[in-house]
C-alpha positions, 0 to 999 in steps of 0.5 A: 115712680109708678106707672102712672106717674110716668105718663104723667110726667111724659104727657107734661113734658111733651107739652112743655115741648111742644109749647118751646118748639112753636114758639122758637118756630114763631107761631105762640107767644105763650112761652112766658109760662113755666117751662122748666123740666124736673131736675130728674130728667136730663138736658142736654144742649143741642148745640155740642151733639151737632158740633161732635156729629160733625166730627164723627168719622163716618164710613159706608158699610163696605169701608167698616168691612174693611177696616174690621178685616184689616184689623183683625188680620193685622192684629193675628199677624202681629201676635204670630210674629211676636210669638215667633220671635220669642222663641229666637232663642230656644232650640230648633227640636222645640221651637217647631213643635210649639209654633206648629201646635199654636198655630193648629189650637189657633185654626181650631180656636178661630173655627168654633170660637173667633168665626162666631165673632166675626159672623156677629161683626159682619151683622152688626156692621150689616145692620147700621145705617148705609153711613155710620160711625167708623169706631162702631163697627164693632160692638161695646161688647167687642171693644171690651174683648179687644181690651181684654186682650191687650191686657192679656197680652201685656201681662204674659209679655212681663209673666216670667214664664217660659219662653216656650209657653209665651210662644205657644199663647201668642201663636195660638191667638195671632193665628186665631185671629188672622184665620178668622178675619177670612170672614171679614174679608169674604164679606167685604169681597161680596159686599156691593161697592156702592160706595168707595 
């Protein structure tokens, strides 16, 4: 569709609109005239978007804060403990080292690469309106990295790799996490409680 086409087609169904709205309003009676929409624009009834925005979980910023941060800190503090119990039963002399160096790669990993994430977070949960969707604090691209990690976590869980090197990945990755969300919970602290 060219250009022109398009303006065309927007001027049409702008007047089409404009014609259903005055007359739902009671001020024409010209509604007797075709006013169907090209089959290749979609319509949608407004009555199911109203009904589901009633249902949407709304929260202030300061509440999305929050719940990021307890996420986040929840989510590392699971994984640490996870990894941790892997390695139940192997020695001592190993098991130390490996916890210690996960937990190093995790600060490191959480310093250059998770903090980055998190800042994102905090701005993306900025920029929304004072009360918006609670799902959305965080981002699709977010989501899908969440995801990325259950599934990662539930391939290494049935990997038949060493206990040693599950303890090390978990570790790394819980401690990441949990490190990061001090981000989190530094924006909620200094947040302005505005709202409960």
């Amino acid at each position: 569709m060219t250009p022109k086409e398009y303006d065309q087609l927007f001027i049409k169904v702008a007047a089409q609109e404009d014609k259903r709205v005055r007359y739902c309003e009671g001020r024409s009676s010209d509604f007797a005239q075709d006013l169907t929409l090209p089959r290749s624009l979609p319509i949608t009834p407004h009555m199911p978007s109203r009904f589901l925005d009633r249902l949407t979980p709304r929260a202030y910023p300061r509440t999305r804060l929050l719940t990021a941060a307890i996420v986040w800190a929840t989510v590392g503090f699971f994984l640490t403990v996870k990894g941790v119990y892997l390695s139940r039963e192997g020695s001592l002399a190993i098991v130390a080292p490996v916890i210690l160096i996960g937990l190093l790669l995790g600060m490191v990993k959480g310093r250059f690469i998770l903090d980055r994430v998190a800042a994102k977070i905090i701005l993306h949960i900025g920029a929304k309106p004072t009360r918006a969707c609670l799902g959305g604090l965080f981002s699709v691209r977010n989501w899908l990295l969440i995801a990325v990690m259950i599934i990662f976590g539930r391939t290494l869980s049935v990997l038949p790799i060493e206990a040693g090197i599950k303890t090390g990945l978990y570790v790394m990755v819980g401690s990441g996490l949990a490190y990061s969300s001090r981000l989190l919970w530094r924006a909620w602290k200094n947040s302005a409680a505005k709202t409960p």
